[in-house]
C-alpha positions as a printed NumPy array, in Angstrom:
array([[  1.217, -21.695,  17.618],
       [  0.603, -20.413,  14.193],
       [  1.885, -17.295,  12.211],
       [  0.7  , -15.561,  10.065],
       [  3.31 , -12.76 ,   9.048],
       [  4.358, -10.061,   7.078],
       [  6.615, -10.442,   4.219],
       [ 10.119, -10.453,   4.934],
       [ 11.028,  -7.381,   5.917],
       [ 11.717,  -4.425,   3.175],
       [ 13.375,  -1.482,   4.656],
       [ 12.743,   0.593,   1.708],
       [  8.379,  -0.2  ,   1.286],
       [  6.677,   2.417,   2.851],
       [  2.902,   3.043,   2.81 ],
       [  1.989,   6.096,   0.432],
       [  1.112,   9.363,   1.942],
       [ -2.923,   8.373,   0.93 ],
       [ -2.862,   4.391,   1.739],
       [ -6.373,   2.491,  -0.208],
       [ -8.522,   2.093,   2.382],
       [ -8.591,  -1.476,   3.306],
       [-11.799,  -2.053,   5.158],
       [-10.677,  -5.54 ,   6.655],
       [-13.41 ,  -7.999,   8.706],
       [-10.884, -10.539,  10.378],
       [-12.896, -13.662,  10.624],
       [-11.967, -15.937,  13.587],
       [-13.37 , -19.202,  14.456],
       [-13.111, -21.09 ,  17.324],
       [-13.886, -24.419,  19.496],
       [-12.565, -25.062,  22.974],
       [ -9.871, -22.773,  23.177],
       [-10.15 , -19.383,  25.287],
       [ -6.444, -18.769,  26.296],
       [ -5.693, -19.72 ,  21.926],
       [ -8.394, -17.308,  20.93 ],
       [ -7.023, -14.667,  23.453],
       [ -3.529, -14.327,  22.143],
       [ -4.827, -14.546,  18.244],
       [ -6.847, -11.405,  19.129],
       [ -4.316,  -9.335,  21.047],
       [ -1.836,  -9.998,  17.897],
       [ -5.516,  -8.235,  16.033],
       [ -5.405,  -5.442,  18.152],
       [ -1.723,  -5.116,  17.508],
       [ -2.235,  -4.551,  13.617],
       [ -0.548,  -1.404,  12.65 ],
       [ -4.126,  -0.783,  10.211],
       [ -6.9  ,  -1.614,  12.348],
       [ -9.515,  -3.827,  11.045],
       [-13.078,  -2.735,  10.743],
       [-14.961,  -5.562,  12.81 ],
       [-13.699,  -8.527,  14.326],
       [-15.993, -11.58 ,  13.864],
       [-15.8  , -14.806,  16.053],
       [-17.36 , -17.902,  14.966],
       [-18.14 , -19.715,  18.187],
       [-18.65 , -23.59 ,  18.209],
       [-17.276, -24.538,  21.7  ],
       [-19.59 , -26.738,  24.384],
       [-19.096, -23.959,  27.067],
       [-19.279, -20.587,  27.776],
       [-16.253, -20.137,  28.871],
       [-14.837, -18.27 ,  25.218],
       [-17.786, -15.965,  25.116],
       [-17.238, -14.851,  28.436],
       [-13.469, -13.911,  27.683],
       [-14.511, -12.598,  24.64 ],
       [-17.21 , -10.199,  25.977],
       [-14.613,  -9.139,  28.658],
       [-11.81 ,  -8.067,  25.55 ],
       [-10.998,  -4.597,  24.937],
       [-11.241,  -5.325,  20.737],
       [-15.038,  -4.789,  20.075],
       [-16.038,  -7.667,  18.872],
       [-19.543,  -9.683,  17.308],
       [-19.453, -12.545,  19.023],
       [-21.537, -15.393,  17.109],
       [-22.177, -18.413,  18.636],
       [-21.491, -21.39 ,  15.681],
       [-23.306, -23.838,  13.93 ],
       [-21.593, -26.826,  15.853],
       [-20.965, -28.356,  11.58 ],
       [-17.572, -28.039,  11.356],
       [-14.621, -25.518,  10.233],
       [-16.604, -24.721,   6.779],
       [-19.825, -23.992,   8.653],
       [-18.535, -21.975,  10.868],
       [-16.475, -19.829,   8.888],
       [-19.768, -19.558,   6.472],
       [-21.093, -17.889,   9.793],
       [-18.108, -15.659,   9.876],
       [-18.683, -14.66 ,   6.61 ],
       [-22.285, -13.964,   7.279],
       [-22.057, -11.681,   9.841],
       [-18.626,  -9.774,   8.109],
       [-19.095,  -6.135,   6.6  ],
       [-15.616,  -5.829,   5.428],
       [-14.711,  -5.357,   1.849],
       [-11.775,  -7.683,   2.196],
       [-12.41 , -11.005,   4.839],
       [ -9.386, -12.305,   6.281],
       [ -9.566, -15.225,   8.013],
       [ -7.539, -16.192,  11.206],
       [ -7.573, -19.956,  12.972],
       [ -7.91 , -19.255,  16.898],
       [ -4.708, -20.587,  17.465],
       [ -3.119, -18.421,  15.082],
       [ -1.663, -14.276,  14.993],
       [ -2.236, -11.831,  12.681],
       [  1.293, -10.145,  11.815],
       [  1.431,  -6.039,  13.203],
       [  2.185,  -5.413,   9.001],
       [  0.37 ,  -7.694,   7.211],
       [ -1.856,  -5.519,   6.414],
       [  0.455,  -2.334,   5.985],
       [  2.214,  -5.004,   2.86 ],
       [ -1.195,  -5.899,   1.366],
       [ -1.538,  -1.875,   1.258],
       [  1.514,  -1.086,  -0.397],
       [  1.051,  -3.468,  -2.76 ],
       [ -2.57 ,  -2.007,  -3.515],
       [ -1.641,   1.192,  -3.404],
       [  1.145,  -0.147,  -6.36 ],
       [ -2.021,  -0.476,  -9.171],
       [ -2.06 ,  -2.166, -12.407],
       [ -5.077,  -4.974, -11.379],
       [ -8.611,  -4.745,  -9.961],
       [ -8.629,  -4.941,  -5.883],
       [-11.958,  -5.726,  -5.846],
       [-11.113,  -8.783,  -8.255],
       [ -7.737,  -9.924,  -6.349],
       [ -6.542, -12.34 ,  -3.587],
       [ -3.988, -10.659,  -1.368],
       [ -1.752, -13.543,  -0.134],
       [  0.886, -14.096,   2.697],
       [  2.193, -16.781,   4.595],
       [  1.817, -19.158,   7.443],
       [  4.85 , -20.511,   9.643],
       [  3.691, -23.767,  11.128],
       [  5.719, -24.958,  14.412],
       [  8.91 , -23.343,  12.149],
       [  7.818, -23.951,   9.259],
       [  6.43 , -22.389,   6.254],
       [  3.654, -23.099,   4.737],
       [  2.912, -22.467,   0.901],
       [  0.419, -23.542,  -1.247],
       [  0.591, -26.441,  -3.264],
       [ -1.39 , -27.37 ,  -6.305],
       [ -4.129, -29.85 ,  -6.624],
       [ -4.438, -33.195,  -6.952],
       [ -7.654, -34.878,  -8.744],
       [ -9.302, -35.457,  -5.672],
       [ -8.802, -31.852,  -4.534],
       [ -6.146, -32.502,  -1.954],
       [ -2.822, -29.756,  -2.278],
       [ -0.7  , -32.833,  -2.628],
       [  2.935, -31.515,  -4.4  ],
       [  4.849, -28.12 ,  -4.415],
       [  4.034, -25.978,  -7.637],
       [  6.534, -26.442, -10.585],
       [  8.979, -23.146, -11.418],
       [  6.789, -20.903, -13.541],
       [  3.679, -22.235, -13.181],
       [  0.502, -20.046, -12.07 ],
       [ -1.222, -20.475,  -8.782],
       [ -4.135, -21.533,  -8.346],
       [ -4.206, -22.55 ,  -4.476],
       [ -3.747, -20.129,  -1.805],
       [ -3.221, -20.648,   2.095],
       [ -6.641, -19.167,   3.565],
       [ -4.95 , -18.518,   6.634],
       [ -2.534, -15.917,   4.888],
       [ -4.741, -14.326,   2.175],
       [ -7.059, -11.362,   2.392],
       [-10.204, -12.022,   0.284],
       [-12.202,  -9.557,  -1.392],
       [-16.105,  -9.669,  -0.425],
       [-17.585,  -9.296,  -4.008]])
């Protein structure tokens, strides 16, 4: 199963007395895979800031993850999806998302309890335009982490940034994305 986690932890970060409000739509898609889908959500509800809506991108043959999904205690807009791939069906996330910020989580994946507490301290920290800014984390992988790599011609994020140089990849499975 994937992770998606907070950074490492910092005793001394602490969330200021009047946090930025982070009005977060976690976007999930899915195919196939109630039980998956299930445990990603719980680790949702878990968040120690709650998001404001909880989208799920549907593009399974049965209907056996909308069931489980209208019988979770997370409310939830259910959407069944376009059946065109991961793209598509996070485009329908996106869609039907009122958030500010859209964070997107794969169904086989868990949302950290402080991710979003981190992204909040750092907001709260000023100095750039959080309408304007990519709030990034990362993703451990059977063990391993998972960073983003820069580009190859053909698009692909083939080799490990050099020392120094500026990002221009993210992992979308660890990064909060503003809506405007």
């Amino acid at each position: 199963m994937k992770r998606y986690t907070d950074s490492p932890p910092v005793s001394t970060r602490r969330l200021p007395a009047d946090p930025p409000q982070l009005r977060v739509s976690v976007c999930i898609c899915t195919m196939d895979r109630p039980v998956e889908l299930e445990r990603a959500l719980q680790s949702v509800g878990g968040s120690s800031i709650p998001p404001v809506q909880v989208v799920g991108s549907d593009d399974s043959a049965g209907d056996e993850t909308e069931r489980r999904v209208a019988e979770h205690p997370l409310p939830i807009t259910y959407l069944r999806g376009p059946r065109s791939g991961l793209g598509a069906n996070r485009n329908c996330d996106t869609m039907a998302a009122d958030g500010d910020y859209l964070l997107f989580l794969d169904d086989d994946g868990a949302m950290g309890e402080r991710f979003l507490d981190e992204i909040a301290i750092v907001a709260s920290a000023g100095g750039f335009d959080p309408s304007m800014t990519i709030f990034t984390g990362i993703d451990i992988e059977n063990g391993e982490v998972v960073e983003p790599n820069a580009q190859d011609f053909l698009g692909f994020q083939s080799r490990p940034y050099r020392p120094g140089e500026p990002l221009q990849t993210v992992v979308i499975n660890a990064a909060l994305l503003p809506r405007a």
